[in-house]
Biopython code that builds the backbone (N, CA, C, O; Angstrom):
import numpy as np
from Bio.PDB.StructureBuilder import StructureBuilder

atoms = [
    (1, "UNK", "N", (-12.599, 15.979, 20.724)),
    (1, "UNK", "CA", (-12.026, 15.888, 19.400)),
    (1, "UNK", "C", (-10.495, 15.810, 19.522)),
    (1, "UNK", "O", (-9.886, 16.648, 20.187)),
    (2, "UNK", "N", (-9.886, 14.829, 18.897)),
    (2, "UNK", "CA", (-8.207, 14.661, 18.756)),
    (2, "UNK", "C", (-7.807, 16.232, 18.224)),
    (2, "UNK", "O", (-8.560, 17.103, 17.788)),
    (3, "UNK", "N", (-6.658, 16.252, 18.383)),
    (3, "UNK", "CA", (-5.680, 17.693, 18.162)),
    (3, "UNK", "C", (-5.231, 17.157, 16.928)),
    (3, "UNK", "O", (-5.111, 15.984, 16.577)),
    (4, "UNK", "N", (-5.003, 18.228, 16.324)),
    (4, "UNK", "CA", (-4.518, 18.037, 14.921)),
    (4, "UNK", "C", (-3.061, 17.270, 15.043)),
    (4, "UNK", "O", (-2.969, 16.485, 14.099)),
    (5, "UNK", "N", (-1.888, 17.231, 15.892)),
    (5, "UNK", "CA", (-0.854, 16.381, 15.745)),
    (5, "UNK", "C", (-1.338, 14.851, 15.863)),
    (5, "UNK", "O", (-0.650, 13.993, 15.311)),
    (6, "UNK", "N", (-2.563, 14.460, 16.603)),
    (6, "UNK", "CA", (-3.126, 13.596, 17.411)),
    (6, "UNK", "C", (-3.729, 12.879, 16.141)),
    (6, "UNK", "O", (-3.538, 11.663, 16.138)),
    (7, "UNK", "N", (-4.436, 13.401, 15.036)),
    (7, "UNK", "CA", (-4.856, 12.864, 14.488)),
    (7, "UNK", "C", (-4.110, 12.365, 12.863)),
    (7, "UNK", "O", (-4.468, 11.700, 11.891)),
    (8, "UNK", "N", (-2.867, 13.153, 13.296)),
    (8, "UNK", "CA", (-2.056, 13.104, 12.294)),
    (8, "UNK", "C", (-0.849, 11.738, 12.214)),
    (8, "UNK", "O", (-0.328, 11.168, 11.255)),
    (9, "UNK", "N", (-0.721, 11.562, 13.715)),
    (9, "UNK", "CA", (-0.219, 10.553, 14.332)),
    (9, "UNK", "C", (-0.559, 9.731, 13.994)),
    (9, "UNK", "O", (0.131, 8.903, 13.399)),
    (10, "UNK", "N", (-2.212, 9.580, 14.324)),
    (10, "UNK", "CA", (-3.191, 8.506, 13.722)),
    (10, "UNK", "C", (-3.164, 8.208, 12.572)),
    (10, "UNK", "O", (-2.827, 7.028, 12.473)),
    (11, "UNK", "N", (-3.379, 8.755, 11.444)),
    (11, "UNK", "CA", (-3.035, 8.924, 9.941)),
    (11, "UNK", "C", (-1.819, 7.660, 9.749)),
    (11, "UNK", "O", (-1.884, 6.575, 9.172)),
    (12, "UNK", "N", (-0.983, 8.161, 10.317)),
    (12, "UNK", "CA", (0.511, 7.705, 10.005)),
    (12, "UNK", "C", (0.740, 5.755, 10.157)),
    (12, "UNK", "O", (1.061, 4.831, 9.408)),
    (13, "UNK", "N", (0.230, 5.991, 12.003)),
    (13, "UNK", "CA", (-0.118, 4.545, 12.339)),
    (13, "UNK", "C", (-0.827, 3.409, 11.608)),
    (13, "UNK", "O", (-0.631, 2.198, 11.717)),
    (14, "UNK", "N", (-2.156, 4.417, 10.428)),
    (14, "UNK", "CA", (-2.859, 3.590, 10.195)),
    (14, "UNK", "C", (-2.354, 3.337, 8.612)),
    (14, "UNK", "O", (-2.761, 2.459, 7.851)),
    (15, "UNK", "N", (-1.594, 4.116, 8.412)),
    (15, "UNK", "CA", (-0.440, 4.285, 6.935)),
    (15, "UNK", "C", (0.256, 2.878, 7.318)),
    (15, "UNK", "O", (0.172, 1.935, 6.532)),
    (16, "UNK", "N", (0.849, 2.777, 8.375)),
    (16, "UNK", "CA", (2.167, 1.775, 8.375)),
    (16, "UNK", "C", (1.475, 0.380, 8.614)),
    (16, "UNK", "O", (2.291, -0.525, 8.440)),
    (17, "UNK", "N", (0.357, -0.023, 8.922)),
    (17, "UNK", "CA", (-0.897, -1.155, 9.207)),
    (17, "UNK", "C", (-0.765, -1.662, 7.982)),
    (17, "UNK", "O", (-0.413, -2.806, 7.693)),
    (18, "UNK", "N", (-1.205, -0.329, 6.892)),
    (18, "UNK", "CA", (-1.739, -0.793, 5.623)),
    (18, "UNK", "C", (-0.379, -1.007, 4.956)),
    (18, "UNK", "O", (-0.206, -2.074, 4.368)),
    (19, "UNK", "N", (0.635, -0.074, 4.989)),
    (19, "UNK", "CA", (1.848, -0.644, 4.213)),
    (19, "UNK", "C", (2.208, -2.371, 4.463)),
    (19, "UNK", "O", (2.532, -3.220, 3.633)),
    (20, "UNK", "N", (1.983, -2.493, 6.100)),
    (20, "UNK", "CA", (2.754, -3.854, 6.408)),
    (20, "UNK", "C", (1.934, -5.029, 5.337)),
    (20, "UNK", "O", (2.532, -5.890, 4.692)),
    (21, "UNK", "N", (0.491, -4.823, 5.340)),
    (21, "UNK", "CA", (-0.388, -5.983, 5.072)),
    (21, "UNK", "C", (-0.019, -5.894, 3.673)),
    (21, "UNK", "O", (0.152, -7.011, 3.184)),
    (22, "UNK", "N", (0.221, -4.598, 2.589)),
    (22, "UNK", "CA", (0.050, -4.830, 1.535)),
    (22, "UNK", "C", (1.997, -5.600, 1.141)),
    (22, "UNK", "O", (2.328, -6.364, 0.234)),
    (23, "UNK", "N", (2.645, -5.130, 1.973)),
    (23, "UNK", "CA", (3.870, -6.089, 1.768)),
    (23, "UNK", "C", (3.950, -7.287, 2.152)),
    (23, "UNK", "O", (4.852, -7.993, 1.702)),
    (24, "UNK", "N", (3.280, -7.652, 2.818)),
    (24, "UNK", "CA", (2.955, -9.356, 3.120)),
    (24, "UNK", "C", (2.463, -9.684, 2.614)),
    (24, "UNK", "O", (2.611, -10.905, 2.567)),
    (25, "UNK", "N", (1.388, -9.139, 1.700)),
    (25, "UNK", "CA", (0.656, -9.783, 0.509)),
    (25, "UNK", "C", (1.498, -10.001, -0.527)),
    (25, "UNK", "O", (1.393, -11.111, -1.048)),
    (26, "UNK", "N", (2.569, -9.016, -1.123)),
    (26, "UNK", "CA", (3.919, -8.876, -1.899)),
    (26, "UNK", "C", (4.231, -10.233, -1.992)),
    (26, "UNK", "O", (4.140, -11.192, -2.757)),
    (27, "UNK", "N", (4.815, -9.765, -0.407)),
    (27, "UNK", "CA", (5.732, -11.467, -0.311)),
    (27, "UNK", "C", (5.284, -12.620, -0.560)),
    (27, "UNK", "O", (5.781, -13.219, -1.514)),
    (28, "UNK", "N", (4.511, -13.084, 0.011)),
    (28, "UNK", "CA", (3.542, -14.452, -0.527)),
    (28, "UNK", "C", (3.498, -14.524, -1.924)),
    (28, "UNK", "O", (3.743, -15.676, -2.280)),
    (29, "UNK", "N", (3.322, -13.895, -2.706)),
    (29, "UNK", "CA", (3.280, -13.794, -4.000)),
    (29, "UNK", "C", (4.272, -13.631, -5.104)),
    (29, "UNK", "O", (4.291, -14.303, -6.135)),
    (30, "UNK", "N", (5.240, -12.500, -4.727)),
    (30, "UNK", "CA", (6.400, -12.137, -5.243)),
    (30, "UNK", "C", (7.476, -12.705, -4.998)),
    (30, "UNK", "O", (8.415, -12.964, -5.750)),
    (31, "UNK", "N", (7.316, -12.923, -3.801)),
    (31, "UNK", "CA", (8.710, -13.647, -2.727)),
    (31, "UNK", "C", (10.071, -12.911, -2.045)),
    (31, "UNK", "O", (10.748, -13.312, -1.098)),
    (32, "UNK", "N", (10.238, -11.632, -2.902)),
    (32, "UNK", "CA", (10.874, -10.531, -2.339)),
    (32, "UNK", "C", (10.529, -9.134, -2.695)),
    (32, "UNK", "O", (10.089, -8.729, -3.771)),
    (33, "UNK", "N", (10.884, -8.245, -1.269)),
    (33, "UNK", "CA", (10.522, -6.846, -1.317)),
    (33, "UNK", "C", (11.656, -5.961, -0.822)),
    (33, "UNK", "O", (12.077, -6.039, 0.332)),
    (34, "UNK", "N", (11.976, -5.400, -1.425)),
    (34, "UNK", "CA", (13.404, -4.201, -0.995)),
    (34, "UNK", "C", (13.023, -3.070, -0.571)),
    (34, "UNK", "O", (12.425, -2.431, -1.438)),
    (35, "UNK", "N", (13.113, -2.618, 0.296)),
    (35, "UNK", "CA", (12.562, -1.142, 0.836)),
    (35, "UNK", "C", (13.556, -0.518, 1.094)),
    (35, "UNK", "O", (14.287, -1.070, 1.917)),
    (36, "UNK", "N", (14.107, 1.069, 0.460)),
    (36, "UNK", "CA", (14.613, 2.255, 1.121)),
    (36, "UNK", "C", (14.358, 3.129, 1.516)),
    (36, "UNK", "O", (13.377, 3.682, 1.020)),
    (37, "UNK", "N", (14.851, 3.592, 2.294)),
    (37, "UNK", "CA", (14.320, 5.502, 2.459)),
    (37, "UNK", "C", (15.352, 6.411, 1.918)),
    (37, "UNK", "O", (14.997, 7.583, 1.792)),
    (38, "UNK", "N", (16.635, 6.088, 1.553)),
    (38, "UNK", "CA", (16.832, 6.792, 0.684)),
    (38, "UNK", "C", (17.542, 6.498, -0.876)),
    (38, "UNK", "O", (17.865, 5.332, -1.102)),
    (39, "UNK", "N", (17.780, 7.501, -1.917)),
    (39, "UNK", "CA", (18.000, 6.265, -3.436)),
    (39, "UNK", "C", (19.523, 6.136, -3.219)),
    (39, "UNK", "O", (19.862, 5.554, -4.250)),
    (40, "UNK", "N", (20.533, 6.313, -2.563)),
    (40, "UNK", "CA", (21.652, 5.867, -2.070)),
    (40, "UNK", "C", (21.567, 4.675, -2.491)),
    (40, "UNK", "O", (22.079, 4.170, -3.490)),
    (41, "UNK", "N", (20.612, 4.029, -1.356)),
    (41, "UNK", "CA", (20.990, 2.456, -1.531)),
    (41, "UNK", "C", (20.097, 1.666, -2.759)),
    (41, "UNK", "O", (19.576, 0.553, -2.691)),
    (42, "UNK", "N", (20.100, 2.409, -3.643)),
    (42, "UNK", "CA", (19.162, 1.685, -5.151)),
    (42, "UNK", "C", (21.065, 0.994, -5.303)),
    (42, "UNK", "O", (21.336, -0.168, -5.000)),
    (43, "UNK", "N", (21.785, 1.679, -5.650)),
    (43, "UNK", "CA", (22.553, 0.687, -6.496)),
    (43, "UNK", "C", (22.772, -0.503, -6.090)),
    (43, "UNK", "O", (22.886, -1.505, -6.796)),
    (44, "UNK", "N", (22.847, -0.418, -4.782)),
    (44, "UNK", "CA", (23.113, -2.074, -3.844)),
    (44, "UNK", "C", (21.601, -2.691, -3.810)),
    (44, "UNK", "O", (21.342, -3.846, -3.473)),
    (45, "UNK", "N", (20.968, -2.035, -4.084)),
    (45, "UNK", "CA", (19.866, -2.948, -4.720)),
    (45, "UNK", "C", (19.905, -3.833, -5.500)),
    (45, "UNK", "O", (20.112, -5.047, -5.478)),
    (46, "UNK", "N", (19.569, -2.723, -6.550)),
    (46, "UNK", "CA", (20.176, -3.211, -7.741)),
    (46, "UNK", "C", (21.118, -4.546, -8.035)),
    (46, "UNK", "O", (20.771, -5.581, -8.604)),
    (47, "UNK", "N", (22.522, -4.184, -7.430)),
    (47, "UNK", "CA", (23.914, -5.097, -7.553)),
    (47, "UNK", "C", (23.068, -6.782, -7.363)),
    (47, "UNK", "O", (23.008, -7.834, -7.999)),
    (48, "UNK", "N", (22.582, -6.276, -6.226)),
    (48, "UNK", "CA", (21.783, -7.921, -5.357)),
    (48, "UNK", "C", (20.797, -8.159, -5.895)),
    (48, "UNK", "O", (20.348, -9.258, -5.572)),
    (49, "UNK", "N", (19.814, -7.245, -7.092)),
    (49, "UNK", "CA", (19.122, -8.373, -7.680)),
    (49, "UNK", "C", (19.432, -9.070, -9.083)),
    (49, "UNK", "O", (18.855, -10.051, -9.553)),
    (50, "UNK", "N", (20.717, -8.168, -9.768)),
    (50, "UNK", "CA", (21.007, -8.457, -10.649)),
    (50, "UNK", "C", (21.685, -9.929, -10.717)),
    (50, "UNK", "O", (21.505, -10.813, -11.555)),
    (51, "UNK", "N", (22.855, -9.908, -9.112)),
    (51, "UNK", "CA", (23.291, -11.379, -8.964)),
    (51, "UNK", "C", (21.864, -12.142, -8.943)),
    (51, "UNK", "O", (21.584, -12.566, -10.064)),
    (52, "UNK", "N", (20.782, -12.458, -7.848)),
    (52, "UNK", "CA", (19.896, -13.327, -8.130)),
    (52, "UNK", "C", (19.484, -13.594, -9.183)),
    (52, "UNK", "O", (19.510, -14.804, -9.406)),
    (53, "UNK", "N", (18.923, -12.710, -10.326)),
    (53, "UNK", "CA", (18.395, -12.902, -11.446)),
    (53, "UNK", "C", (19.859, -14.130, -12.232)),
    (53, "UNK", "O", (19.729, -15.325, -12.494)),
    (54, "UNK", "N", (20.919, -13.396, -12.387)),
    (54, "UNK", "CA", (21.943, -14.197, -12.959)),
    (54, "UNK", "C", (21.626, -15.765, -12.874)),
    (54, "UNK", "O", (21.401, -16.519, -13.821)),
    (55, "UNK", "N", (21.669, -16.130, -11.255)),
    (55, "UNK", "CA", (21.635, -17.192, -10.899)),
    (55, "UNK", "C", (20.209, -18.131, -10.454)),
    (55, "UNK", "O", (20.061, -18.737, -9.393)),
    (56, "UNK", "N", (19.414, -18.063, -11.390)),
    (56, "UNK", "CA", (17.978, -18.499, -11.248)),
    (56, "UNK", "C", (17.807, -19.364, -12.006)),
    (56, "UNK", "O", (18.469, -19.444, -13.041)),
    (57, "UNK", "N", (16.900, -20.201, -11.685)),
    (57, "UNK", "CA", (16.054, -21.153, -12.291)),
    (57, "UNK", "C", (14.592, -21.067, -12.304)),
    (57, "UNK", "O", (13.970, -20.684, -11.313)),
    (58, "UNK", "N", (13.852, -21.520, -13.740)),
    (58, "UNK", "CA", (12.544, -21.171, -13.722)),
    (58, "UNK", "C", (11.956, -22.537, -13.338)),
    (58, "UNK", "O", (12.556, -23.596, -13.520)),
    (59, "UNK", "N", (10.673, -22.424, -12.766)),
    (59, "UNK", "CA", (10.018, -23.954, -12.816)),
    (59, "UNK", "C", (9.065, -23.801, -12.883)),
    (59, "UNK", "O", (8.674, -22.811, -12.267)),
    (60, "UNK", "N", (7.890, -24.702, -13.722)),
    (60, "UNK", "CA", (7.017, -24.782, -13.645)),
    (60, "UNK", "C", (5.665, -25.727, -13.006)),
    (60, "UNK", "O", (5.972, -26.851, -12.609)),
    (61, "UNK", "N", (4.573, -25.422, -12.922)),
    (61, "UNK", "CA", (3.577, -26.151, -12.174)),
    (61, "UNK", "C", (2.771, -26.333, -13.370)),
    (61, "UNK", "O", (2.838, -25.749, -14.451)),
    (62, "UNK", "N", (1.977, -27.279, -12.958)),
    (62, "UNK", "CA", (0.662, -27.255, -13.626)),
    (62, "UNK", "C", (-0.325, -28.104, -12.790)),
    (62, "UNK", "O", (-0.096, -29.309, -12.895)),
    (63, "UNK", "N", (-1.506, -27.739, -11.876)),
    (63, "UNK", "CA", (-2.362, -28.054, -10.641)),
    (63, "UNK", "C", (-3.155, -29.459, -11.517)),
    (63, "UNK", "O", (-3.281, -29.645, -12.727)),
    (64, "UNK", "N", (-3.519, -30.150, -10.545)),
    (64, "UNK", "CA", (-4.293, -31.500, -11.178)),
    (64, "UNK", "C", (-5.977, -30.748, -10.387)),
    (64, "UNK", "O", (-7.051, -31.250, -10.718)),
    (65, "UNK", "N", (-5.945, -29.937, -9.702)),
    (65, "UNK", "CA", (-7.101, -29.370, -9.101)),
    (65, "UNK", "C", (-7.791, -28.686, -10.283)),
    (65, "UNK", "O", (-7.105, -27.866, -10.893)),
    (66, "UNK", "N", (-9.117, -28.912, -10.723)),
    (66, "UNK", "CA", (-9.645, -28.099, -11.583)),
    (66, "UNK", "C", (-10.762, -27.111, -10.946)),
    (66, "UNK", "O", (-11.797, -26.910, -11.582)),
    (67, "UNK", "N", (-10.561, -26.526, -9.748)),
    (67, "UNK", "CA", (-11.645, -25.901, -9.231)),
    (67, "UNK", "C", (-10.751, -24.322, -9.322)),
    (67, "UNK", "O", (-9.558, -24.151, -9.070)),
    (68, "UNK", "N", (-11.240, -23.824, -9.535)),
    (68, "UNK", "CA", (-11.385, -22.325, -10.442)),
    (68, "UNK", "C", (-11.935, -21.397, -9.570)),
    (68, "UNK", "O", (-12.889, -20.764, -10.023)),
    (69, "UNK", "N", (-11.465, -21.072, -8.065)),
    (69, "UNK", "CA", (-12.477, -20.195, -7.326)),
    (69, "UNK", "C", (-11.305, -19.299, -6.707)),
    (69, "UNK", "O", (-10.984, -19.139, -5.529)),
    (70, "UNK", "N", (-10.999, -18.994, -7.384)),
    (70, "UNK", "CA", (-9.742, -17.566, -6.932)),
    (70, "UNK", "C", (-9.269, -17.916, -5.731)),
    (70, "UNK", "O", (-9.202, -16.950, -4.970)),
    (71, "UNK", "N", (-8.903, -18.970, -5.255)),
    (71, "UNK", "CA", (-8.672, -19.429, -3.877)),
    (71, "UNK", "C", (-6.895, -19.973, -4.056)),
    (71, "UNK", "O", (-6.289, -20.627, -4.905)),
    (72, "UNK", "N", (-6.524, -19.304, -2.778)),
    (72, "UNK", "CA", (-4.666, -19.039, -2.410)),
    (72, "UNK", "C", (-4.553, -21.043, -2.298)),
    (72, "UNK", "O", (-5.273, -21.789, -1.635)),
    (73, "UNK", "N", (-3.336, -21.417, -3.251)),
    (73, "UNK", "CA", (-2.682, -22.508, -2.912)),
    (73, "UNK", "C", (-1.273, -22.406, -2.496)),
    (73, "UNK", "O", (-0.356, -21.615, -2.718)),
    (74, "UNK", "N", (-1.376, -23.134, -2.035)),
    (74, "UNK", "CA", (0.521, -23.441, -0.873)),
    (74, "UNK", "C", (0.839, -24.001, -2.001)),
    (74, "UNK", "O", (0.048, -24.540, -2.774)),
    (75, "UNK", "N", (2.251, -23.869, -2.163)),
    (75, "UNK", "CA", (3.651, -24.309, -2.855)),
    (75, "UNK", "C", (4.741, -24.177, -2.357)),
    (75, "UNK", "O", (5.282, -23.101, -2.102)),
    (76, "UNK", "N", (5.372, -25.746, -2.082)),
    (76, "UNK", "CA", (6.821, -25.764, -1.060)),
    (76, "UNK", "C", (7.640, -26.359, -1.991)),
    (76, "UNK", "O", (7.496, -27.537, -2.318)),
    (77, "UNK", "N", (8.907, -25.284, -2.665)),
    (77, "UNK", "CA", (9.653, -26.245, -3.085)),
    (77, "UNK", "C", (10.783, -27.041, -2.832)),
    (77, "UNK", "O", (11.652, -26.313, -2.352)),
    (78, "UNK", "N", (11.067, -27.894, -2.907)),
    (78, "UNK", "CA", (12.434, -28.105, -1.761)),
    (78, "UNK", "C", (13.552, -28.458, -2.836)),
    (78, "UNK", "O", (13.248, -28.237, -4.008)),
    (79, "UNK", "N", (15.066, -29.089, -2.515)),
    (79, "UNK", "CA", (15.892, -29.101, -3.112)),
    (79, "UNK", "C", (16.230, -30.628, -3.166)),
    (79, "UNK", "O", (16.567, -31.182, -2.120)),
    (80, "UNK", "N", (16.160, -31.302, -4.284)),
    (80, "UNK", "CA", (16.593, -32.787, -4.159)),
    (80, "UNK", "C", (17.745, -33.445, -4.125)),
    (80, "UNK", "O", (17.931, -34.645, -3.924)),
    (81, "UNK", "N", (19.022, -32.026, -4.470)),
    (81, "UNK", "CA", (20.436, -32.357, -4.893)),
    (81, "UNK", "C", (21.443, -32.169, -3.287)),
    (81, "UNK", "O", (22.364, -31.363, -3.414)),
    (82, "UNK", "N", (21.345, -32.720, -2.104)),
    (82, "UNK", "CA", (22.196, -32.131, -1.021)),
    (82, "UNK", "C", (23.219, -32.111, -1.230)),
    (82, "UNK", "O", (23.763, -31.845, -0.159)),
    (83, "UNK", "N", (24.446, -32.305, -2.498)),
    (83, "UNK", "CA", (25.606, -32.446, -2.510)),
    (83, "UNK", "C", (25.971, -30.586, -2.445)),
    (83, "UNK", "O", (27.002, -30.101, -1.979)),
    (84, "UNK", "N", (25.020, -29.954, -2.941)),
    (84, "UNK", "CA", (25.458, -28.298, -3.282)),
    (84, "UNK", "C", (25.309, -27.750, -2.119)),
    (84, "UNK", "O", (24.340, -27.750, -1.359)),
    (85, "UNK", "N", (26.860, -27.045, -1.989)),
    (85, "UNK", "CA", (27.373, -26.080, -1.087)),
    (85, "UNK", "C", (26.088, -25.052, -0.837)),
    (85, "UNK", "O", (25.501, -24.472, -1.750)),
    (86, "UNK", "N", (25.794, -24.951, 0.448)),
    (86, "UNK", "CA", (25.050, -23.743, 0.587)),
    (86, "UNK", "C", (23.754, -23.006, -0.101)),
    (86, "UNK", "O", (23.535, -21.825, -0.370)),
    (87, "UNK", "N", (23.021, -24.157, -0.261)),
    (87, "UNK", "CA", (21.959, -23.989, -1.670)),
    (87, "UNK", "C", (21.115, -23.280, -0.963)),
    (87, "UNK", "O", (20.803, -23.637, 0.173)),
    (88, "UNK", "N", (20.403, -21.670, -1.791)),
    (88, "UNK", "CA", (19.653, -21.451, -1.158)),
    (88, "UNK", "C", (18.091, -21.193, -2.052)),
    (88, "UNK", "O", (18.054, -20.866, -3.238)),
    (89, "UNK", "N", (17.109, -21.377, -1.352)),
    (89, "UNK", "CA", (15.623, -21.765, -2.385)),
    (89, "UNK", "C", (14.711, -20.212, -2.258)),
    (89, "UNK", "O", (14.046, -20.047, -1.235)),
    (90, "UNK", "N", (14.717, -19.568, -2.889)),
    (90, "UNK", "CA", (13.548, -18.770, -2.657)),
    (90, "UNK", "C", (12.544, -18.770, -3.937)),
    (90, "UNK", "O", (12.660, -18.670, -5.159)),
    (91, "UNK", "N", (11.204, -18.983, -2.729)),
    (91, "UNK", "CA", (10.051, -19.195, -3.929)),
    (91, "UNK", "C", (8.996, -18.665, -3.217)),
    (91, "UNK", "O", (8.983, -18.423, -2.010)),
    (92, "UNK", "N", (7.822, -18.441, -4.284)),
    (92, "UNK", "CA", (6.777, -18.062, -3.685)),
    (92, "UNK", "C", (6.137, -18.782, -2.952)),
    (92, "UNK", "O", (6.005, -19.885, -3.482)),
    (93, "UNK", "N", (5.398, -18.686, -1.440)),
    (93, "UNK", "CA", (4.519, -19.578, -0.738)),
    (93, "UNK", "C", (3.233, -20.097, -1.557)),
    (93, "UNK", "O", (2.421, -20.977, -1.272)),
    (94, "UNK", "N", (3.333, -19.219, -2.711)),
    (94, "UNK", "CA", (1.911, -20.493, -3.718)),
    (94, "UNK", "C", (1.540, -19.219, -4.436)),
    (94, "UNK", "O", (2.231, -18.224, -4.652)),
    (95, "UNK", "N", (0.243, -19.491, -4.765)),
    (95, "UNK", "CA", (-0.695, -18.320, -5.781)),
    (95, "UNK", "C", (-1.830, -18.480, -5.777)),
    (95, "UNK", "O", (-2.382, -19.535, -5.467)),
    (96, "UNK", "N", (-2.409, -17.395, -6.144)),
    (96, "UNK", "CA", (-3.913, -17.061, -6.778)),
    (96, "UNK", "C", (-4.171, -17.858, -7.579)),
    (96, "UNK", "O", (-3.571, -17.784, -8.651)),
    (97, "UNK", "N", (-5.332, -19.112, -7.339)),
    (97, "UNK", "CA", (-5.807, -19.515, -8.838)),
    (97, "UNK", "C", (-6.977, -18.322, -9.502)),
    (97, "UNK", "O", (-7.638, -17.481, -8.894)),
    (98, "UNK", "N", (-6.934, -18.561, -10.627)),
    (98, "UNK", "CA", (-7.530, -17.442, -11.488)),
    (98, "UNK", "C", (-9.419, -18.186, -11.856)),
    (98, "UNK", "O", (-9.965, -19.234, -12.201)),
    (99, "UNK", "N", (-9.794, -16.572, -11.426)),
    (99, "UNK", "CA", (-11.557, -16.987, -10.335)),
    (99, "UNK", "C", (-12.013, -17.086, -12.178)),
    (99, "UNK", "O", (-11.660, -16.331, -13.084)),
    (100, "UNK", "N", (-12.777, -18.137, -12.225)),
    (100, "UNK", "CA", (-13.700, -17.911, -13.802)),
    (100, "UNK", "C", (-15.294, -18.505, -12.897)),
    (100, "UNK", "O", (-15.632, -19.365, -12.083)),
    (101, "UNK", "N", (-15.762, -17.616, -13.532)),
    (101, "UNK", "CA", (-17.217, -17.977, -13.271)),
    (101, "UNK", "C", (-17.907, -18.760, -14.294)),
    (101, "UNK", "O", (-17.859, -18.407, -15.472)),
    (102, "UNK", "N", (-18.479, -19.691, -13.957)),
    (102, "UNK", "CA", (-19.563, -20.908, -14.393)),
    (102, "UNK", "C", (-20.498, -20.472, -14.820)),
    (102, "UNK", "O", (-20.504, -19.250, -14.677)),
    (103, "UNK", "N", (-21.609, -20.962, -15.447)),
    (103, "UNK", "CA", (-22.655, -21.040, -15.844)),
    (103, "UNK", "C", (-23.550, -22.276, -14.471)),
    (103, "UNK", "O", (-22.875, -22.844, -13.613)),
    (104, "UNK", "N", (-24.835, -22.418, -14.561)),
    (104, "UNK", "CA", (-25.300, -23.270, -13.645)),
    (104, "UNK", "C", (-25.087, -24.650, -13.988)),
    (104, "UNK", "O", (-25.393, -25.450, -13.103)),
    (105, "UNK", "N", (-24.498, -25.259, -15.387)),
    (105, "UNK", "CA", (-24.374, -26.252, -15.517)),
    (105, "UNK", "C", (-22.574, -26.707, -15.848)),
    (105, "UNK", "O", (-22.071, -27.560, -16.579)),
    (106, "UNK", "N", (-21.914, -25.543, -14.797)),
    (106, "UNK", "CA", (-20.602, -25.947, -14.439)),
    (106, "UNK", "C", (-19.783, -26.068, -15.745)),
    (106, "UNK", "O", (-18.961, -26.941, -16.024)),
    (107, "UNK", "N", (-20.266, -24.769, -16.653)),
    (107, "UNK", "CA", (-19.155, -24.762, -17.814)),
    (107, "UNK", "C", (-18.901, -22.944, -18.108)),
    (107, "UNK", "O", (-18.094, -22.563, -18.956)),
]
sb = StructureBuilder()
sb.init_structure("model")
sb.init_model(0)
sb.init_chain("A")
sb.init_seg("    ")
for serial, (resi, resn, name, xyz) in enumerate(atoms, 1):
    if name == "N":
        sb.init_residue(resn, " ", resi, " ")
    sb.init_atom(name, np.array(xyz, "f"), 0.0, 1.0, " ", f" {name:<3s}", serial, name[0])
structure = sb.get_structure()
């Protein structure tokens, strides 16, 4: 039987597994994640998302795919204007389409 530090260790390891996967799931989706350990650095958080938000653009999609099976799509957006200084793109790698279930005659 593991020793109680031994299994506590374990605990921890299998804590930081699950943190990583559920922040990579974040990202794909959200596109950014800020992590501290202590609230010190909330205001410089803060400062840096307030500039991004300032400086954003919304865009929209709309899929020509009509299949409806909760299944992850890629989305790359790129920039068509190269004259701008230092342009930088952050977007989500795609999304969840939203799962609806059918009837047997596909309505």
């Amino acid at each position: 039987m593991l020793s109680l530090p031994s299994r506590i260790a374990l605990c921890f390891a299998a804590l930081a597994v699950a943190c990583a996967a559920v922040a990579q799931s974040l990202f794909r989706t959200v596109g950014r994640i800020c992590f501290t350990d202590t609230a010190d650095d909330l205001e410089e958080i803060y400062d840096k998302v307030g500039v991004e938000l300032a400086d954003r653009y919304a865009l929209g999609h709309g899929s020509s795919d009509p299949i409806t099976d909760g299944s992850w799509r890629r989305v790359e957006v790129t920039l068509a204007s190269p004259e701008l200084s230092d342009p930088r793109i952050r977007a989500r790698e795609g999304y969840f389409v939203p799962w609806i279930e059918h009837d047997e005659d596909g309505r």
